[in-house]
Structure formats: structure tokens, C-alpha cells
C-alpha positions, 0 to 999 in steps of 0.5 A, spaced: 486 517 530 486 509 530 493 509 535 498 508 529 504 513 528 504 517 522 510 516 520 510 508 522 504 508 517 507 511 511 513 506 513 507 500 513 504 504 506 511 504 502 513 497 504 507 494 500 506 499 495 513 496 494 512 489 495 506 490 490 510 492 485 515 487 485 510 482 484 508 482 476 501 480 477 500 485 482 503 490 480 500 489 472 494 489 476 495 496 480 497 500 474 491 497 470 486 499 476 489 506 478 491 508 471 498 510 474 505 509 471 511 507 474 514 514 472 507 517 476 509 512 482 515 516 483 513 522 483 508 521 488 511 516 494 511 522 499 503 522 497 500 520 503 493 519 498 497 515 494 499 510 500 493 510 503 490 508 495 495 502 494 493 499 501 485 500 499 487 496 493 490 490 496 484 491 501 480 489 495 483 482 493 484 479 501 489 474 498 493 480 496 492 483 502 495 477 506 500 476 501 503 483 502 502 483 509 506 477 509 512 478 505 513 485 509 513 482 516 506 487 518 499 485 519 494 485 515 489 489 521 496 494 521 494 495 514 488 497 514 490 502 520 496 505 517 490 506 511 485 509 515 491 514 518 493 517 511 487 517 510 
């Protein structure tokens, strides 16, 4: 266990699946790479694999990381450890 609250890091999670999404580029991006819908999205916000897939996600592309990190007041490290918590 890496110290983070679970419920802290489905917070952290679902702050940047949404800050994600709210950006056309990084949203468009997203869908491509993981072959989800916006319906699917839905469907599985509570999805604990789901959450931890879009922080791997932005892991993949650091500036996107930062940004996100950034535009939802966290850490790019809290991310990280709020991944490896749901994971």
C-alpha cells in the first residue's frame, strides 16, 4: 500500500478522467488509444481498472500528465500513487 486513501485516489482518478475529456486532444486521443466510448466511459466510472487506465494513459505522454496534474491542483507523483492504489 503506497499510503494513499482509496477513496482519495478514486477522487485524484476521476478529476483526471475528466480533466482528460475536457480536452478535445487528449480526449480524441484516449478514445482512439483505448477503444472506449463516451457511452462506455460512463458506464464504468466506478470501474477502479478504468480509473487506473486513464492515469496509465497520461503517464504515457508526460506533458499530459503535468498538464492534467496541473488543472486538477494534485501532483503528477499523487497520480501516479493514486494509479498504483486502484491497481
Amino acid at each position: 500500500m503506497t499510503g494513499t486513501n482509496p477513496n482519495n485516489a478514486e477522487m485524484l482518478a476521476l478529476a483526471a478522467l475528466a480533466a482528460t475529456l475536457t480536452d478535445a486532444r487528449r480526449a480524441e486521443r484516449f478514445l482512439s488509444l483505448t477503444g472506449l466510448s463516451p457511452d462506455g466511459i460512463r458506464l464504468r466510472l466506478t470501474d477502479r481498472s478504468l480509473l487506473a487506465a486513464c492515469i496509465g494513459f497520461l503517464e504515457g505522454h508526460e506533458p499530459d500528465l503535468m498538464a492534467v496534474a496541473e488543472d486538477i491542483g494534485a501532483t503528477p507523483e499523487a497520480l501516479v500513487r493514486a494509479k498504483a492504489d486502484l491497481e
